[in-house]
VOBA-1610 file (N, C-alpha, C; in pm, whole numbers, padded with zeros to 5 digits, always signed):
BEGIN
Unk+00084-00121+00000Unk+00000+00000+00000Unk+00087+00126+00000Unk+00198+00138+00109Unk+00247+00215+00085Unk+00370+00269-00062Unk+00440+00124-00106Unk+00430+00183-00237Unk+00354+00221-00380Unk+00195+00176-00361Unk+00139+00256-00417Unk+00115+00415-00391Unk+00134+00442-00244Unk+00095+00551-00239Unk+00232+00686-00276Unk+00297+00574-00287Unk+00420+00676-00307Unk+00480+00657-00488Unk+00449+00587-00562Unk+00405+00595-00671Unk+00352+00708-00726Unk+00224+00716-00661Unk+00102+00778-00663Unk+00154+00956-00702Unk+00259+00991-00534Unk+00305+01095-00522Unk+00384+01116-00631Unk+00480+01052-00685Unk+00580+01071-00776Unk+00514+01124-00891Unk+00412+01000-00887Unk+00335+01073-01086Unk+00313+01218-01044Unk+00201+01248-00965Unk+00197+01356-00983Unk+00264+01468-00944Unk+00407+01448-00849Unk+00445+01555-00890Unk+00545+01543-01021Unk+00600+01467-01074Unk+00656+01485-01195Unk+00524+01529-01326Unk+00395+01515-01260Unk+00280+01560-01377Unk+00324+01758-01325Unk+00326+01753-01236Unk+00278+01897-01154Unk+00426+01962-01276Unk+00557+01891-01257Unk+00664+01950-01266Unk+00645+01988-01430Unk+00615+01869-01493Unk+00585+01861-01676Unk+00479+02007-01701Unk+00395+02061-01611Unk+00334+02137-01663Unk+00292+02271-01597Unk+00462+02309-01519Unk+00476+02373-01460Unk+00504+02489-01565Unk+00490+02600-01518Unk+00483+02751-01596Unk+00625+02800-01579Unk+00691+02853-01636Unk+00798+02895-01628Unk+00852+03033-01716Unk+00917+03145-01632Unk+00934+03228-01704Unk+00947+03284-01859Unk+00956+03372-01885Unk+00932+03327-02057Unk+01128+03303-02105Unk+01233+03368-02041Unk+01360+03343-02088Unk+01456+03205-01945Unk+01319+03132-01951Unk+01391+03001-01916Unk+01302+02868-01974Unk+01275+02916-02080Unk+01220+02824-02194Unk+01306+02846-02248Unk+01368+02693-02291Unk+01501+02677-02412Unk+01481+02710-02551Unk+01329+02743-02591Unk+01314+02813-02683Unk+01307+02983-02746Unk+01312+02989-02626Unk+01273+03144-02651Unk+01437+03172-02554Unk+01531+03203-02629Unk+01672+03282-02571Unk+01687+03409-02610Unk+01696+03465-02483Unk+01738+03613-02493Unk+01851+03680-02531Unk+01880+03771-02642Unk+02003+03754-02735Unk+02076+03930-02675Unk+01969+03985-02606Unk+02049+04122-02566Unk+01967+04200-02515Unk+01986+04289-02402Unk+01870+04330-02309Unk+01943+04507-02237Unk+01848+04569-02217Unk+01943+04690-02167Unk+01782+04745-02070Unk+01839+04880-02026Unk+01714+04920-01956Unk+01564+04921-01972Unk+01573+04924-02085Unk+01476+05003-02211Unk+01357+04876-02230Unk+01468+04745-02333Unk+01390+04653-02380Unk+01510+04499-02380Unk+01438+04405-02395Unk+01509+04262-02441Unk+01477+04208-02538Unk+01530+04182-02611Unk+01536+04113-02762Unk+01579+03947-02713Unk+01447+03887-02751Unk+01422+03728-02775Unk+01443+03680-02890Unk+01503+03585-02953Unk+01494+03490-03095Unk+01394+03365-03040Unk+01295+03329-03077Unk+01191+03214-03068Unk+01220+03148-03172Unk+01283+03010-03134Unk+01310+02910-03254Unk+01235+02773-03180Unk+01129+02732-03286Unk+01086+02581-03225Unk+01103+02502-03391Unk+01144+02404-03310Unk+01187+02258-03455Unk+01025+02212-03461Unk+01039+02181-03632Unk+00864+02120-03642Unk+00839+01985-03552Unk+00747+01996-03538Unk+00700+01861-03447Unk+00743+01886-03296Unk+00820+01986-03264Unk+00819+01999-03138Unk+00738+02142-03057Unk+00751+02169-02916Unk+00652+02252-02844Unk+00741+02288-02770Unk+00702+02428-02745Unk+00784+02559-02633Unk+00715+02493-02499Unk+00750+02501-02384Unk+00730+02489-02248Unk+00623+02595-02258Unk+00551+02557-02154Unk+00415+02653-02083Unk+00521+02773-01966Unk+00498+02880-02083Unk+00581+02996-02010Unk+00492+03116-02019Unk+00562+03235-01924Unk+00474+03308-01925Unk+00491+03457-01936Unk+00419+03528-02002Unk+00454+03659-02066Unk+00371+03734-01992Unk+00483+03877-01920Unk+00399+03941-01829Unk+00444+04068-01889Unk+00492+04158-01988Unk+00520+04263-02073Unk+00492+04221-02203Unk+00452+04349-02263Unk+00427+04405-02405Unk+00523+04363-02475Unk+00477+04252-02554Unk+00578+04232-02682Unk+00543+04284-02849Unk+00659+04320-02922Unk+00639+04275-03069Unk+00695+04157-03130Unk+00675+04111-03194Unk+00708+04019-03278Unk+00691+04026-03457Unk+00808+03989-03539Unk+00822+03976-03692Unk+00853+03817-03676Unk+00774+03752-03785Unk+00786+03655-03796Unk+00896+03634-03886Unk+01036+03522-03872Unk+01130+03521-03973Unk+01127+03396-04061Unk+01041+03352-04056Unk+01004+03217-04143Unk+00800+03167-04182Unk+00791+03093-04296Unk+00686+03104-04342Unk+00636+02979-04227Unk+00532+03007-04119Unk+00462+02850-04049Unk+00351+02858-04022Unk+00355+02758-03981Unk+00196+02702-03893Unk+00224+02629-03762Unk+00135+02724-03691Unk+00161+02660-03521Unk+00011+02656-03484Unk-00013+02672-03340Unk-00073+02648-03288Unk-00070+02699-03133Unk-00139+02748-03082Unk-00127+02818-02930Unk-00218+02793-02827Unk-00203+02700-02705Unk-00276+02653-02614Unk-00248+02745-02462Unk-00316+02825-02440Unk-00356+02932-02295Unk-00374+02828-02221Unk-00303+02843-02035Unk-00283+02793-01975Unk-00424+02765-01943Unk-00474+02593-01913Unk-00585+02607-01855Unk-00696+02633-01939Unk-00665+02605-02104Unk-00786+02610-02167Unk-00739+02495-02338Unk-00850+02493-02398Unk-00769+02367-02494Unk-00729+02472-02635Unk-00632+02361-02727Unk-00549+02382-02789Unk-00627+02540-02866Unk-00560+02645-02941Unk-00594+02762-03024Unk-00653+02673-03194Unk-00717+02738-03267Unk-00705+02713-03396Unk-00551+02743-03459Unk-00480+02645-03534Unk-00380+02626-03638Unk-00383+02783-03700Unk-00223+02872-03676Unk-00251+02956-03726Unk-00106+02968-03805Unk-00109+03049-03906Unk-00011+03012-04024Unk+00033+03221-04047Unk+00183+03161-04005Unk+00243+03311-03981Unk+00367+03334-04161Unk+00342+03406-04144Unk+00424+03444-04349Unk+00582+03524-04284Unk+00646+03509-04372Unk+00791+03554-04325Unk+00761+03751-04365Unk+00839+03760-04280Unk+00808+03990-04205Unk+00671+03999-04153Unk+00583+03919-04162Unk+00449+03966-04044Unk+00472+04005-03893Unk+00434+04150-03891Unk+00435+04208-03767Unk+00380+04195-03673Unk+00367+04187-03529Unk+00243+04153-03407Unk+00256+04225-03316Unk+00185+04278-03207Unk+00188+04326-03123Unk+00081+04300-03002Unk+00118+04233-02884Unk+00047+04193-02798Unk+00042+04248-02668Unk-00039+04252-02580Unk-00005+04360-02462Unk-00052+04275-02376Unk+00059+04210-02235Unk+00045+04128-02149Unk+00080+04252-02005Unk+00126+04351-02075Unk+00171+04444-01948Unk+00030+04450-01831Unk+00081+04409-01733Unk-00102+04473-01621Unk-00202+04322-01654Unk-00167+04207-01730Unk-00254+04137-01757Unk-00169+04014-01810Unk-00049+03917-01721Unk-00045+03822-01793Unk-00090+03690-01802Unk-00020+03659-01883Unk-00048+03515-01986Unk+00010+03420-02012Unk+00030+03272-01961Unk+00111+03179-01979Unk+00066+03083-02078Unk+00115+03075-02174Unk+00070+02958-02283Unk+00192+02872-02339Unk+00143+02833-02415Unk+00299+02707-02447Unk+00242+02705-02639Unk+00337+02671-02735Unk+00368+02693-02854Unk+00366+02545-02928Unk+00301+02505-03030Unk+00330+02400-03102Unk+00367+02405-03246Unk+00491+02398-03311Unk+00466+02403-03435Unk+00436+02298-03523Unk+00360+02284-03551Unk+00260+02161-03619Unk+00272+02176-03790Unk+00379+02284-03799Unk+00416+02275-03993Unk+00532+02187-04010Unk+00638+02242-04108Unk+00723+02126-04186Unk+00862+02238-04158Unk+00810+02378-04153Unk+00947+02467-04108Unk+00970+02482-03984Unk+01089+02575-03965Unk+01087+02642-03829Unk+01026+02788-03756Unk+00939+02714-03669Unk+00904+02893-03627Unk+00967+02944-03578Unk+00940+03072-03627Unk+01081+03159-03581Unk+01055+03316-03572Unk+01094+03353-03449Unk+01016+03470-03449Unk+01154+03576-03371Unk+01145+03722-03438Unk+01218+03808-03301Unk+01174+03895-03307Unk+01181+03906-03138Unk+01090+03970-03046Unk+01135+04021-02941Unk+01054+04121-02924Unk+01100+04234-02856Unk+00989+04297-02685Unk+01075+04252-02621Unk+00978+04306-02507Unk+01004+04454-02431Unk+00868+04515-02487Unk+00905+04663-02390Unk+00899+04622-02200Unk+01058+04715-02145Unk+01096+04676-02021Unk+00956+04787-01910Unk+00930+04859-02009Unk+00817+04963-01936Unk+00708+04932-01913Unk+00647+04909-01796Unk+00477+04868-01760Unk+00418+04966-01755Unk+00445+05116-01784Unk+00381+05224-01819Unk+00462+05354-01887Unk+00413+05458-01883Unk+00436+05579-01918Unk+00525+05592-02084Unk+00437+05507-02189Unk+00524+05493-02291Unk+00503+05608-02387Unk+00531+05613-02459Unk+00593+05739-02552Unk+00426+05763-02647Unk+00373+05833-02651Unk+00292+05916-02747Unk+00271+05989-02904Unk+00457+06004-02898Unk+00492+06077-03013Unk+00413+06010-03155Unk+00407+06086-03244Unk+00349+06033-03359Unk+00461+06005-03457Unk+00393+05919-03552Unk+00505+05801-03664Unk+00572+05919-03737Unk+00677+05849-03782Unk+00763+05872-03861Unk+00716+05874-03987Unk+00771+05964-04068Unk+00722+05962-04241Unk+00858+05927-04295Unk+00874+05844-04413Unk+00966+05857-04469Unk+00957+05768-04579Unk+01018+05788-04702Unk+01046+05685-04834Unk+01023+05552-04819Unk+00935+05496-04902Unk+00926+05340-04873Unk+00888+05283-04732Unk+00798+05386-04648Unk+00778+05321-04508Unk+00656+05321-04483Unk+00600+05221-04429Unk+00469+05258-04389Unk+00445+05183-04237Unk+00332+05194-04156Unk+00321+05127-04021Unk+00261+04992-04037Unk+00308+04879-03973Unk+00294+04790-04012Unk+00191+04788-03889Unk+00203+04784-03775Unk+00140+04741-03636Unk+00148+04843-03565Unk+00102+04856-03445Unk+00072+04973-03331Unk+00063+04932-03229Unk+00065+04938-03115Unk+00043+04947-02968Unk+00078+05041-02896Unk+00073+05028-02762Unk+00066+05111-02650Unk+00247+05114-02629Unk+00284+05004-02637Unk+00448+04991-02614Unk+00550+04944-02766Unk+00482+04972-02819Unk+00558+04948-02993Unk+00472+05060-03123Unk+00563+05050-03181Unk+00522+05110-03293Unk+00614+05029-03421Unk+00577+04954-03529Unk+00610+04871-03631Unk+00614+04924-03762Unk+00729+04913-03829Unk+00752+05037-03934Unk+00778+04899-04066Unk+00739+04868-04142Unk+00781+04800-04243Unk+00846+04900-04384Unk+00954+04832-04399Unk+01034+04958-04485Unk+01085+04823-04626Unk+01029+04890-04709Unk+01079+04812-04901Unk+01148+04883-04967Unk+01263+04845-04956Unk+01363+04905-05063Unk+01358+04877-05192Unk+01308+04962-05301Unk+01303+04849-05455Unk+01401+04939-05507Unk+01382+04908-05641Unk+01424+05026-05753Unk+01378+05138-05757Unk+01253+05155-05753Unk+01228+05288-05792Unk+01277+05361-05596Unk+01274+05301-05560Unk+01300+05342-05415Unk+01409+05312-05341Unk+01506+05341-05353Unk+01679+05238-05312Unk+01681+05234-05141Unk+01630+05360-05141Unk+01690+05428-05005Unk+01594+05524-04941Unk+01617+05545-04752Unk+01516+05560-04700Unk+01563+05664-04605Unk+01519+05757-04514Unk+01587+05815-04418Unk+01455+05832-04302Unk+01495+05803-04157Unk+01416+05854-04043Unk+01524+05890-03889Unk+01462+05974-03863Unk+01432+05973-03714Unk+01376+05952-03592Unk+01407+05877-03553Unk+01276+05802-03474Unk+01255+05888-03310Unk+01170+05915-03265Unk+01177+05950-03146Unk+01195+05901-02996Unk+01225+05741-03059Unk+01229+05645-02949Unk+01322+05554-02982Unk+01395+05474-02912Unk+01490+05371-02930Unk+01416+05280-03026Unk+01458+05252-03154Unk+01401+05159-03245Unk+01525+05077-03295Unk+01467+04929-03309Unk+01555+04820-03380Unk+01541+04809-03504Unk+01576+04810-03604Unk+01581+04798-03728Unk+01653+04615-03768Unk+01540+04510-03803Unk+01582+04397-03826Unk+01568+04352-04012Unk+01635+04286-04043Unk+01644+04236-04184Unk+01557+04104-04201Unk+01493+04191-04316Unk+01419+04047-04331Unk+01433+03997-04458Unk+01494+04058-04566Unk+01543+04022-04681Unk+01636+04141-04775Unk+01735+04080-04849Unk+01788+04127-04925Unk+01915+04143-04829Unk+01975+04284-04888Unk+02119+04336-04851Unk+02056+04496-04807Unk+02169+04527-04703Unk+02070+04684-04671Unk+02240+04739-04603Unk+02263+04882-04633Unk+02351+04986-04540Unk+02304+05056-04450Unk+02291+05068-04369Unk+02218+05152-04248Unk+02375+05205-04178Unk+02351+05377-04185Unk+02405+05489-04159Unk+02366+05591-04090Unk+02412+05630-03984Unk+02400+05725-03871Unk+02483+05751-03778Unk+02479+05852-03712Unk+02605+05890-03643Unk+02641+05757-03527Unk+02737+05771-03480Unk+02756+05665-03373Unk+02843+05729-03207Unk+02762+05852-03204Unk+02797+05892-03073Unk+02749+05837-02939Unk+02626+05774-02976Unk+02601+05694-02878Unk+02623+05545-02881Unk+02733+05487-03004Unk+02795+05336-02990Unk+02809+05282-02824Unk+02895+05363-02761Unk+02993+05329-02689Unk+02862+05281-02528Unk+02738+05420-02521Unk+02643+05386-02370Unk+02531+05277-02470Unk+02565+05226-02579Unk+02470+05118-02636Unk+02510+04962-02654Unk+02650+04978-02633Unk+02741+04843-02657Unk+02687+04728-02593Unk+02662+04592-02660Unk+02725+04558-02758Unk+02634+04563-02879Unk+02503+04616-02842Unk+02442+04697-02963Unk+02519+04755-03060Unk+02483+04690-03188Unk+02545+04754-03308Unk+02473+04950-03345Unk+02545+05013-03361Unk+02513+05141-03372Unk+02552+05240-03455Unk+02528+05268-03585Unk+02559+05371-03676Unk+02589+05296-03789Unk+02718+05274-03843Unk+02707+05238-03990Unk+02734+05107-03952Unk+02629+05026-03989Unk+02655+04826-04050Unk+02559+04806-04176Unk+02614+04708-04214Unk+02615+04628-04319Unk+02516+04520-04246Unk+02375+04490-04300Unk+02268+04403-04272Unk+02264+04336-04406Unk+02339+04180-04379Unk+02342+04136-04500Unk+02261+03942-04523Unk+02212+03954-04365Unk+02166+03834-04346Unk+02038+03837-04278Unk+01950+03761-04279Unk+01816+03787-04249Unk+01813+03748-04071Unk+01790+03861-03991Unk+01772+03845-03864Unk+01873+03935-03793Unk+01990+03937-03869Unk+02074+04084-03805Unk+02004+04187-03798Unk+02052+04250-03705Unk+01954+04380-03662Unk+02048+04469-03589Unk+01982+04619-03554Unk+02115+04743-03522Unk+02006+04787-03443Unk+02050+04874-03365Unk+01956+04982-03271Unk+02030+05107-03313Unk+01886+05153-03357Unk+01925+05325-03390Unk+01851+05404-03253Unk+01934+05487-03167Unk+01871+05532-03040Unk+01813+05632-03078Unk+01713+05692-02987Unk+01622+05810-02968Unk+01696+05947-03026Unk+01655+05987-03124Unk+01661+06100-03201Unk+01776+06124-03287Unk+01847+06003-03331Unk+01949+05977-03465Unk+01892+05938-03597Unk+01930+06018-03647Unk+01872+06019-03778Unk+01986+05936-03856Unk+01899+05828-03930Unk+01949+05711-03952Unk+01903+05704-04153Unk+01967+05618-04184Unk+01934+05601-04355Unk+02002+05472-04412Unk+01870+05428-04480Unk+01912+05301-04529Unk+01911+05273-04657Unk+02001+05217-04683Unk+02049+05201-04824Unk+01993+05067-04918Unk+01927+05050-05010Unk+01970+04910-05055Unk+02114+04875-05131Unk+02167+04772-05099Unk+02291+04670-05175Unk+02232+04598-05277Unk+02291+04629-05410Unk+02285+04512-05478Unk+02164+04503-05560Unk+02149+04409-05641Unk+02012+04440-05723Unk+01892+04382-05659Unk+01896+04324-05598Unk+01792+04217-05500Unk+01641+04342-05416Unk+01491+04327-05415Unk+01495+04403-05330Unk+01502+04403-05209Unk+01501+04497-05067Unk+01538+04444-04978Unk+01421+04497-04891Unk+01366+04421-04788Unk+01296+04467-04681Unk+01329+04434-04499Unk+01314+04533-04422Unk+01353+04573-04309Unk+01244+04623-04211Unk+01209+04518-04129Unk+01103+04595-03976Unk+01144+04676-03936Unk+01115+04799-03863Unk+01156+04859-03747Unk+01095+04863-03667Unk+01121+04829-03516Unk+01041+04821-03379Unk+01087+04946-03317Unk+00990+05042-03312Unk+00981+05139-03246Unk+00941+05128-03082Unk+01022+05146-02981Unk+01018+05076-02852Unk+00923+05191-02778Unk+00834+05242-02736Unk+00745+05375-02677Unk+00785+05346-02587
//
């Protein structure tokens, strides 16, 4: 009797442990690639056929999707989401700030999902200012703690110039791109890339800080397109 009853205990706490909630950057899927006062930048990579841990998001994220999939999203405590199918540069913006949310991730396609993402570090008082205008840009997404800039470099359009009023990331999502701006603030942004790089691979990304006026170039004949996460 008594080793049934201690059986008993084991299952469930190794059930308790299997479906225990866990922060969102101690899920082996979701690694945090660089973080400062402001915001943290996540890469979300899940292999097909496998699932993110039941973790939990308590700040405002954005997210660009960097690959074409289909997943699936199950909220703690309720059954699986409808199959949803994300296209490579689709923008998101979700607001867990004051209200979170623990769910867990399945990718149920044939690629990798893959997402980077950006969590505003602010649970309030975020920025107001209004968008940016500039060549080839338009707003992709909005929130309270992001603002999402999708920028197409073609031919008739090579090149782009802004100022942003808020710390914004500028990520690659295709082609070849020059991004140019002063770099007086390299050194209080390190190891943030800052002022002139070369974005020549899809997922490199630069932080242009609050009120540098920045310009991007296309490379090459290819066209090229580039998110920007405007951090409020």
């Amino acid at each position: 009797m008594r080793a049934v009853h201690c059986a008993t205990v084991l299952f469930l706490a190794c059930t308790a442990a299997a479906t225990a909630q866990v922060p969102l950057g101690e899920d082996p899927n979701h690694h945090v690639t660089f973080e400062n006062a402001r915001f943290r930048i996540v890469d979300v990579n899940i292999a097909p056929g496998q699932m993110s841990l039941d973790h939990l998001h308590e700040l405002d994220i954005a997210t660009v999707s960097m690959s074409n999939s289909d997943s699936r999203v199950q909220v703690k405590g309720r059954p699986w989401g409808d199959p949803r199918k994300r296209t490579l540069g689709e923008p998101n913006v979700t607001e867990y700030g004051g209200k979170p949310l623990g769910h867990r991730i399945e990718n149920i396609g044939g690629t990798a999902f893959q997402l980077f993402a950006v969590e505003n570090l602010r649970k309030s008082g975020w920025s107001e200012t209004p968008a940016v205008v500039g060549l080839a840009t338009t707003v992709g997404k909005e929130g309270r703690a992001f603002r999402m800039y999708d920028v197409r470099l073609v031919l008739a359009t090579p090149q782009t110039s802004h100022t942003h009023p808020a710390p914004t990331i500028a990520v690659l999502i295709n082609g070849k791109v020059m991004s140019d701006g002063p770099d007086t603030q390299a050194k209080a942004n390190a190891p943030a890339a800052v002022g002139l790089k070369q974005l020549d691979q899809p997922g490199q990304w630069l932080l242009i800080p609050a009120g540098d006026t920045h310009h991007l170039v296309r490379l090459g004949t290819t066209d090229a397109r580039v998110v920007e996460i405007e951090v409020r």
